[in-house]
Backbone bond lengths (Angstrom), bond angles and torsions (degrees), N, CA, C in turn:
res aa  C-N    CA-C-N  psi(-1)  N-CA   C-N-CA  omega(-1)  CA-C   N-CA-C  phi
1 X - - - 1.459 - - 1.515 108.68 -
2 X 1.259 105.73 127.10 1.797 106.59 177.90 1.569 112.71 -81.07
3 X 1.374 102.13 174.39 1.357 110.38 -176.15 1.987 100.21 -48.73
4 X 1.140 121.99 164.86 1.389 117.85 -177.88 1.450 111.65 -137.29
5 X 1.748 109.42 78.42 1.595 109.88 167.20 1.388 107.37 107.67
6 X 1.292 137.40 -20.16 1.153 111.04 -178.34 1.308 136.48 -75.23
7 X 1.260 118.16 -33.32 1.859 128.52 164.77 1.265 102.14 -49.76
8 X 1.490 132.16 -50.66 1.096 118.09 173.86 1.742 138.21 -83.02
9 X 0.984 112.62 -17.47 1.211 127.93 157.21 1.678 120.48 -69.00
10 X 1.559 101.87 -21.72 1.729 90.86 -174.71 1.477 136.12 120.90
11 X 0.952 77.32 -34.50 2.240 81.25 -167.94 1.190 98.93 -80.80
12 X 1.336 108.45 159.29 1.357 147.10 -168.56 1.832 113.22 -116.58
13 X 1.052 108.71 138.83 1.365 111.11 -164.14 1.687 114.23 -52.71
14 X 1.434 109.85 -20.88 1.714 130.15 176.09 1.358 97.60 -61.77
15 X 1.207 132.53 -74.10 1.481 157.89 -114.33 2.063 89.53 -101.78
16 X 1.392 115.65 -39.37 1.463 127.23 -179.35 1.605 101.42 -80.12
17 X 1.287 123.94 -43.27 1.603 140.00 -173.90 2.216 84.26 -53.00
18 X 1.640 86.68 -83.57 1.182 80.29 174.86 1.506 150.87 -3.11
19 X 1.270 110.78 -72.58 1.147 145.46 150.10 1.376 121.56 -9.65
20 X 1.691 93.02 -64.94 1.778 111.93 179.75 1.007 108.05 -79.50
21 X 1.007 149.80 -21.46 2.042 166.50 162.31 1.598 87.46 -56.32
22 X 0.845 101.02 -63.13 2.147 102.98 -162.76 1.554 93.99 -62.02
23 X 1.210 138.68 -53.24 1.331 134.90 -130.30 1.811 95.28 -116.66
24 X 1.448 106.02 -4.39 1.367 98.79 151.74 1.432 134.65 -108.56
25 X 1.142 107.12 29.01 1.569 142.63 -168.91 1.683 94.71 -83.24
26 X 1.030 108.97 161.34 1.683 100.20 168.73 1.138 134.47 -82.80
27 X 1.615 129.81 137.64 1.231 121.43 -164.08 1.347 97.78 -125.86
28 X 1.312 115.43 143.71 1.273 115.41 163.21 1.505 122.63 -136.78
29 X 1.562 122.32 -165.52 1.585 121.25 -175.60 1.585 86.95 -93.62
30 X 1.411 116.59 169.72 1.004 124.01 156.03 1.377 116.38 -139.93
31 X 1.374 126.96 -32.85 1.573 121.70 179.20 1.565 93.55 -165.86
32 X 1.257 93.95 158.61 2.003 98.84 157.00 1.550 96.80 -136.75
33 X 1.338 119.20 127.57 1.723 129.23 -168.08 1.545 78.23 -100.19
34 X 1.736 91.92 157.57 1.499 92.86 173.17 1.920 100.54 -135.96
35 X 1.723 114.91 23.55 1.150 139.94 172.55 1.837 120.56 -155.71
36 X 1.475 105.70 152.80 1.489 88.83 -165.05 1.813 117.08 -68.43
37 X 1.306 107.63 -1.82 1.560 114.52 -148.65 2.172 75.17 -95.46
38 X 0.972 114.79 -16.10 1.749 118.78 -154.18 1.613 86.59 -93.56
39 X 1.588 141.63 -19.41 0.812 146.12 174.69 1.853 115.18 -53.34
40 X 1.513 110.43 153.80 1.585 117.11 178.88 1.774 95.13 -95.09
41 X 1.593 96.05 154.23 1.195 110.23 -165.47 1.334 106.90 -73.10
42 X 1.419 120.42 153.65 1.642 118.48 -151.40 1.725 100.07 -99.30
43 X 1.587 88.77 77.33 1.769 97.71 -164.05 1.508 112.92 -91.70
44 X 1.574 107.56 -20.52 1.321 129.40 172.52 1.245 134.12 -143.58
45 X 1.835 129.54 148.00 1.631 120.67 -145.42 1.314 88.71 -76.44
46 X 1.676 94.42 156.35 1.437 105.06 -179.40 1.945 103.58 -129.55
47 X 1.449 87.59 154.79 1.878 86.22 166.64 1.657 97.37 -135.60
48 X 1.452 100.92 146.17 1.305 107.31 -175.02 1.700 117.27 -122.57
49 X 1.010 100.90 154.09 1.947 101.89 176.73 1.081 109.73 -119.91
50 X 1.539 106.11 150.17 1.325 129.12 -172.11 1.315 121.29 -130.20
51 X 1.183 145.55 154.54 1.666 138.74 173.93 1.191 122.32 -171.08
52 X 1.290 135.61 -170.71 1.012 118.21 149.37 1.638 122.30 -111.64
53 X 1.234 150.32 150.74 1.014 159.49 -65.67 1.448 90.28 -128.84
54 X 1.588 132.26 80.77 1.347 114.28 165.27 1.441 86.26 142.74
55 X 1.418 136.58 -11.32 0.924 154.24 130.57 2.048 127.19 19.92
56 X 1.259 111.99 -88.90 1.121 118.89 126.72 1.921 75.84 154.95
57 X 1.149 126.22 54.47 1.393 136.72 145.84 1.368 117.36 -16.00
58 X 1.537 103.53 -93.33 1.192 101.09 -177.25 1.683 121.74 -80.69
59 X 1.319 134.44 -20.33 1.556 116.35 135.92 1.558 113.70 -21.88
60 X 1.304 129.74 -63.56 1.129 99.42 -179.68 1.218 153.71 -94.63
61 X 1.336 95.48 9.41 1.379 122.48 -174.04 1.937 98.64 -68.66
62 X 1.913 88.56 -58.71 1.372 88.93 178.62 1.865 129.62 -56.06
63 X 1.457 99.84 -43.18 1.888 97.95 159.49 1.220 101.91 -43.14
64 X 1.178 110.66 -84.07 2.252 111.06 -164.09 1.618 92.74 -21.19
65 X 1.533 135.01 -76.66 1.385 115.48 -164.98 1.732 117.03 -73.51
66 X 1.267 114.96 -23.42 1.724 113.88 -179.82 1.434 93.86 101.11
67 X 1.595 130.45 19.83 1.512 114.81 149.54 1.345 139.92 -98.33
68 X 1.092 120.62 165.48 2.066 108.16 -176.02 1.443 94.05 -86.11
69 X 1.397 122.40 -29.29 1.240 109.11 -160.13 1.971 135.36 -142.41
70 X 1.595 82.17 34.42 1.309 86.91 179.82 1.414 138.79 -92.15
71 X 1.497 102.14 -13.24 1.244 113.51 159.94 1.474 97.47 -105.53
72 X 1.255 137.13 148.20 1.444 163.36 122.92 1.076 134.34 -46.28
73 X 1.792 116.33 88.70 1.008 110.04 163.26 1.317 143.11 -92.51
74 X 1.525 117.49 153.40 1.916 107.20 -166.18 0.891 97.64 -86.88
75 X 1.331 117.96 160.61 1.617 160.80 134.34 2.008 102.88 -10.67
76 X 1.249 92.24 -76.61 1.272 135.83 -160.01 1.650 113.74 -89.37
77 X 1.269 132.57 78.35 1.362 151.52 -161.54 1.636 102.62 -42.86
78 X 1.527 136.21 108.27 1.316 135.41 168.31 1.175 92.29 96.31
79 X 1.185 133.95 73.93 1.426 128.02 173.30 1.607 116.04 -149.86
80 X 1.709 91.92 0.12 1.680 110.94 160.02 1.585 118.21 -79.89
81 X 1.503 112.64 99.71 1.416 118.72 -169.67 1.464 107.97 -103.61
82 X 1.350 119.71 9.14 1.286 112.70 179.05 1.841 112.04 -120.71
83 X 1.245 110.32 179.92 1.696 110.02 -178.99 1.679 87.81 -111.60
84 X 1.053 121.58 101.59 1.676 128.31 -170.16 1.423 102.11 -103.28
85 X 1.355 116.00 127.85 1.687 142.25 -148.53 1.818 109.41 -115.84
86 X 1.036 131.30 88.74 1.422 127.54 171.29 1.315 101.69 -109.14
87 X 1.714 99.38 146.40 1.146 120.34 167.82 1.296 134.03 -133.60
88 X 1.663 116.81 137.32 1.297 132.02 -153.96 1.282 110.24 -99.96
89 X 1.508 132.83 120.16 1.308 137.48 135.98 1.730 87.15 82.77
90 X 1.415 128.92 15.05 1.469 117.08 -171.04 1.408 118.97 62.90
91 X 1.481 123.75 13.99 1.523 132.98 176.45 0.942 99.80 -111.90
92 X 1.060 155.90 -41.22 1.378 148.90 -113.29 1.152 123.77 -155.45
93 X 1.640 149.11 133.44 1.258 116.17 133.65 1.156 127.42 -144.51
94 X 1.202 106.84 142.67 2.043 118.20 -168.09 1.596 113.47 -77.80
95 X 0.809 121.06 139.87 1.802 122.38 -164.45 1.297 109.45 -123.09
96 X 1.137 123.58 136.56 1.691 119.83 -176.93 1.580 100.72 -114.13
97 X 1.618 126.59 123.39 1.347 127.76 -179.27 1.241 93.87 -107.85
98 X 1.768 86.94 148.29 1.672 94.14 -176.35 2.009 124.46 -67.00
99 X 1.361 125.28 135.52 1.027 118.03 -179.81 1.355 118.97 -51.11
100 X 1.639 108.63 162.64 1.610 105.86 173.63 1.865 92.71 -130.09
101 X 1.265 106.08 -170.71 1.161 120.12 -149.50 1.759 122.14 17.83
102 X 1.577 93.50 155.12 1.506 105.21 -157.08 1.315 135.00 64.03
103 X 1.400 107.54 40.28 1.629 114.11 -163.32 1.783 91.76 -105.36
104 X 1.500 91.78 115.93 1.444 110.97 167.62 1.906 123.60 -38.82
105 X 1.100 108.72 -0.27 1.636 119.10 -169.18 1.098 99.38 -98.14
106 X 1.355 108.54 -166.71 1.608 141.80 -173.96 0.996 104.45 -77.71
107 X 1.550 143.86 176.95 1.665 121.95 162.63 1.645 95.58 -85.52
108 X 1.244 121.26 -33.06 1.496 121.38 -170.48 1.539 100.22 -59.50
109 X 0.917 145.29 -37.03 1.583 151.47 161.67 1.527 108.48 -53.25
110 X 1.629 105.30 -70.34 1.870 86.92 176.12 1.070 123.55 -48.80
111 X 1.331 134.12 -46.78 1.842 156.38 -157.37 1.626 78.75 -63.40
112 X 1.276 112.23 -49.77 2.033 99.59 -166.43 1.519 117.74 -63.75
113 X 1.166 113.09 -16.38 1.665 124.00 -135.99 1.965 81.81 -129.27
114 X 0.643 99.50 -33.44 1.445 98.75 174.75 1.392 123.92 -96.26
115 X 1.289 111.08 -16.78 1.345 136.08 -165.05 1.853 78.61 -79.52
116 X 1.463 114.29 -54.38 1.430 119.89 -159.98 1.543 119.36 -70.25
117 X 1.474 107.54 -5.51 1.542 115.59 178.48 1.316 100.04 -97.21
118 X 1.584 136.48 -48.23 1.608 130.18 150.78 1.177 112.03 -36.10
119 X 1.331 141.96 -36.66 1.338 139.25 177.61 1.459 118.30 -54.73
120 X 1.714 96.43 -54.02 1.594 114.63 176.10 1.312 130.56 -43.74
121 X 1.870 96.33 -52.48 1.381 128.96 -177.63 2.126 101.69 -45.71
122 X 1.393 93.70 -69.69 1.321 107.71 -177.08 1.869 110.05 -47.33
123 X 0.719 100.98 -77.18 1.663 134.09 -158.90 2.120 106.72 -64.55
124 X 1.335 117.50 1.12 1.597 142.88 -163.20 1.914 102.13 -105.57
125 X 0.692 125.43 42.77 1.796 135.01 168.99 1.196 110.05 -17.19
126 X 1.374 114.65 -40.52 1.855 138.50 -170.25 1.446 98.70 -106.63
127 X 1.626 133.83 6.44 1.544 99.79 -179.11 1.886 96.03 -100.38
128 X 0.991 110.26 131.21 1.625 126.82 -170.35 2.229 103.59 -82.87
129 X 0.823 100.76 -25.32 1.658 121.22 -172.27 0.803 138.64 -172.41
130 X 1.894 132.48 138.48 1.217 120.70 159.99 1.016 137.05 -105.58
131 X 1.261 155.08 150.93 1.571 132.41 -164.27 1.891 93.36 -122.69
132 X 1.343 108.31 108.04 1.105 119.82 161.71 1.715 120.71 -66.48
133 X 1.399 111.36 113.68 1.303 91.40 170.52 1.641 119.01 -105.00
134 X 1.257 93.70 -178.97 1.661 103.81 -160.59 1.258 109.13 -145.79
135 X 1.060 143.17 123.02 1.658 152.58 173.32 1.338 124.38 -54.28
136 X 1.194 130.14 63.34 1.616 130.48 -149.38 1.294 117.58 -55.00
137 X 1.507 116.32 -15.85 1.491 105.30 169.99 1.840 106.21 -84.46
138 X 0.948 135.78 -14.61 1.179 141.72 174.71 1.871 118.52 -92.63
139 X 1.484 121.86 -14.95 1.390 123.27 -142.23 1.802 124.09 -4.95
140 X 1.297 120.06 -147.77 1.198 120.91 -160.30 1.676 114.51 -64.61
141 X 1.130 109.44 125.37 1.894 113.05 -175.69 1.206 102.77 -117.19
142 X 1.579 94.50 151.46 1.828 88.15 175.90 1.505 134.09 -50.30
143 X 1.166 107.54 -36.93 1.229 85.68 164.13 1.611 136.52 -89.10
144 X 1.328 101.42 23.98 1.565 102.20 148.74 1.833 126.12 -77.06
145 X 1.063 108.40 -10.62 1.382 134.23 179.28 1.404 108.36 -51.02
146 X 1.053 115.29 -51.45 1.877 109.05 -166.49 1.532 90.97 -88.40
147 X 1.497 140.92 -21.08 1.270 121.21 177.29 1.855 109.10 -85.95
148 X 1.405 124.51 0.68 1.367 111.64 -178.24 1.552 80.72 -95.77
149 X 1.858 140.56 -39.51 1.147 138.76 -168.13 1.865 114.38 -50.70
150 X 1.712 96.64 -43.24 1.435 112.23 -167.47 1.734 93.21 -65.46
151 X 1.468 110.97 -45.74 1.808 111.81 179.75 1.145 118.86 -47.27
152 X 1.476 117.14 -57.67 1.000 116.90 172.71 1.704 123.70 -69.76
153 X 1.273 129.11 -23.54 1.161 92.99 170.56 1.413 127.19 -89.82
154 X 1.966 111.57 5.03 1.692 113.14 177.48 1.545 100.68 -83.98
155 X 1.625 114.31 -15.35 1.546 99.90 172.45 1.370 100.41 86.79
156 X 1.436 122.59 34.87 1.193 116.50 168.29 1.379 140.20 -100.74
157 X 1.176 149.49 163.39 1.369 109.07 168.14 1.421 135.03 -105.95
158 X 0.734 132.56 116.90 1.295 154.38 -133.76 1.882 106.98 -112.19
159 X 1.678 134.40 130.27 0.973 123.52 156.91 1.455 96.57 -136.19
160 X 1.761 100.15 153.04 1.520 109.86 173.48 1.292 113.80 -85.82
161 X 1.490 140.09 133.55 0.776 164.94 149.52 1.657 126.81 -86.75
162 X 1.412 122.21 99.94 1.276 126.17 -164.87 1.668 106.91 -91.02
163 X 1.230 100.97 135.40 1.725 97.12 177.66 1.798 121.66 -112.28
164 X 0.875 97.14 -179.85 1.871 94.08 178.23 1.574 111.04 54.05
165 X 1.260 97.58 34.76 1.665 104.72 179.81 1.543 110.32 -73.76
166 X 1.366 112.68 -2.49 2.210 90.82 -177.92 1.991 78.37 -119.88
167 X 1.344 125.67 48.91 1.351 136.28 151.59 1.801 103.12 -112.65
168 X 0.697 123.68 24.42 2.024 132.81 170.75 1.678 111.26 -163.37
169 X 1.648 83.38 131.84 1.949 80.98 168.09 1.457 129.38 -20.45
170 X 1.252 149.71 -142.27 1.372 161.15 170.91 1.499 100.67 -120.27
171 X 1.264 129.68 -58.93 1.646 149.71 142.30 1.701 105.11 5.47
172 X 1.842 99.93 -87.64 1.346 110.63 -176.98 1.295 110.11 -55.45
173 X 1.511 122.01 -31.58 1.672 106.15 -173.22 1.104 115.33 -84.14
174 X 1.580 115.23 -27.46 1.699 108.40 168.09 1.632 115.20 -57.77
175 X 1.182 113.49 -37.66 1.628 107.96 -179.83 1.448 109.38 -71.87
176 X 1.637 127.60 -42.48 1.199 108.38 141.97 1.492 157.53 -16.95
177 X 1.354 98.45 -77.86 1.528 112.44 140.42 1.415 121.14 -38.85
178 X 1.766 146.56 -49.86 1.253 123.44 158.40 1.285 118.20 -60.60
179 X 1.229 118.28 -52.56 1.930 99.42 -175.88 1.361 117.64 -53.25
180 X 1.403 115.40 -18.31 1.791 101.36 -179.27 1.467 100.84 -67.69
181 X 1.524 96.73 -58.17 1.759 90.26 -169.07 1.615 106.23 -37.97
182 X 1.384 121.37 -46.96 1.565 105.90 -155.60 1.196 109.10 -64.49
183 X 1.601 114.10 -40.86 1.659 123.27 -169.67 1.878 97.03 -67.61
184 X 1.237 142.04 -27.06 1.327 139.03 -165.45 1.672 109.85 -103.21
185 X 1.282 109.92 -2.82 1.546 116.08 -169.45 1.648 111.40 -86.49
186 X 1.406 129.66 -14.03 1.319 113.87 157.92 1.499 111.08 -106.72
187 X 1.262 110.47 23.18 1.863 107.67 -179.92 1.565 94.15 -82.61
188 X 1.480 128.35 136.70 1.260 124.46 165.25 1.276 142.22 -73.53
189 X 1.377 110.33 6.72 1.527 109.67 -177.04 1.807 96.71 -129.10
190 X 1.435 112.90 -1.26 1.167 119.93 171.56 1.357 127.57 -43.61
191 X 1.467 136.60 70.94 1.341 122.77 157.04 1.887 116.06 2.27
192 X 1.265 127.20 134.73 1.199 122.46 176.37 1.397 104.93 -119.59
193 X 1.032 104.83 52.27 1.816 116.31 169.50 1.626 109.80 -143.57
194 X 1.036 118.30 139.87 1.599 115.14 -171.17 1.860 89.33 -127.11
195 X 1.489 117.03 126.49 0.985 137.87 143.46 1.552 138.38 -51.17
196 X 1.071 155.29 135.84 1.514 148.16 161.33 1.142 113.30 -142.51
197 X 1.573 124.87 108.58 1.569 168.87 -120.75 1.985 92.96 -134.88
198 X 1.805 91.32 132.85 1.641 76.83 138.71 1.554 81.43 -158.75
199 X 1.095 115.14 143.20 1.601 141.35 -158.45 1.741 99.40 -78.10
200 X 1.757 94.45 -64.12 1.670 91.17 166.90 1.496 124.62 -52.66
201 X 1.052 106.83 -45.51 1.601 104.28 -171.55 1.544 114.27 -66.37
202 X 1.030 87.78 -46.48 1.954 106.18 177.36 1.951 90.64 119.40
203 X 0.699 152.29 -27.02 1.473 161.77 -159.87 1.603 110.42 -48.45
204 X 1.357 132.36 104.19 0.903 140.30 147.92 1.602 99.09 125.16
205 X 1.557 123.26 -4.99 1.299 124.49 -170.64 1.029 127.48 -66.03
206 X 1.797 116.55 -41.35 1.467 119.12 179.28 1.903 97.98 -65.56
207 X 0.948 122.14 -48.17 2.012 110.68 170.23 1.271 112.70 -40.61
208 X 1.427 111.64 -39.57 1.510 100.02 -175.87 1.728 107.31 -99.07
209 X 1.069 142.80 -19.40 1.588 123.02 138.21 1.333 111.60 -52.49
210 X 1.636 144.33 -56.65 1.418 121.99 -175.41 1.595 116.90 -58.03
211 X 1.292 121.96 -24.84 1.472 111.33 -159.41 1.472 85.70 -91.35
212 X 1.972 136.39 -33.01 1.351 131.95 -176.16 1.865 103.59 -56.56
213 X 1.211 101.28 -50.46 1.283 108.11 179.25 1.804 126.36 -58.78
214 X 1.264 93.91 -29.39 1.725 89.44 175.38 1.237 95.20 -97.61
215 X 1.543 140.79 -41.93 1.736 117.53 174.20 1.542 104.79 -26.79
216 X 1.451 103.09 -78.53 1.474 117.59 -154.70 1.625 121.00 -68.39
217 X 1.419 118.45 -31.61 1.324 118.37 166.49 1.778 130.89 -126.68
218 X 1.351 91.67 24.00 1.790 112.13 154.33 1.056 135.31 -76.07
């Protein structure tokens, strides 16, 4: 697997150093609201993730800081009902939205719980980005569709982030990697850079701490 994104994305060996200094800072949980009023006051920028449900979310949440276990992942696919709030080094904080498709519930249960991450999206003054993720051996499926639709119409900005990237040749993920761009290139709040992550490997992470780090404190 080759280097993944950085010549093209930009950073400079300072700006990545960085990065790893910040994100080995301490992180911790702080709440998961399960309404917008249950939310912490929007005192500091936030970036949030999105996926769909099995994804590998919180895998990567936990790489980005270097813990096994600070985000929680279920058993049981869609069974994250809350908008769960960590915070980094007192700068920062990374947000985990609940997955959609494959949610073990009712639909009247998902529709609520999902309803509450559109809520977030909108109603977040301080959230600077979201990082959509995406399954790189699979890329964008229809039903990723209503969550790039919901982005675009809160006007957020939004980049895809592909995961489980050292699970496909280098080959398949670059062609991967082009069809997102094409399918995401007239969405308007679309980031026009596509990421590819793999949590186990460590691959693509320091890009995605430098680029979290210059959104939020550039």
């Amino acid at each position: 697997m080759s280097e993944l994104g950085m010549d093209e994305l930009g950073y400079g060996e300072e700006e990545i150093e960085a990065a790893r200094v910040l994100f080995a800072q301490p992180a911790t949980f702080m709440m998961g609201a399960v309404k917008m009023d249950g939310m912490p006051a929007p005192t500091l920028p936030e970036v949030a993730f999105a996926g769909r449900s099995n994804v590998g979310k919180s895998s990567l949440i936990n790489g980005l800081v270097g813990q096994n276990h600070l985000a929680r992942a279920s058993n049981s696919p869609g069974r994250t009902r809350e908008v769960n709030f960590f915070v980094l080094a007192e700068k920062l904080r990374l947000v985990d939205l609940p997955g959609y498709g494959f949610a073990r519930v009712s639909k009247s249960i998902a529709d609520k719980f999902q309803d509450l991450g559109r809520a977030y999206l909108r109603g977040r003054v301080n959230l600077k980005r979201v990082y959509l993720l995406i399954d790189a051996r699979h890329g964008l499926k229809s039903v990723d569709a209503e969550a790039l639709d919901a982005l675009d119409i809160a006007a957020v900005s939004y980049q895809i982030v592909l995961t489980k990237a050292d699970k496909i040749k280098q080959s398949e993920l670059d062609v991967t990697v082009d069809k997102t761009l094409k399918a995401i290139a007239k969405r308007p709040a679309a980031f026009p850079k596509v990421l590819a992550t793999s949590s186990e490997k460590g691959y693509g992470l320091p890009e995605l701490r430098a680029e979290i780090a210059r959104t939020c404190l550039s």
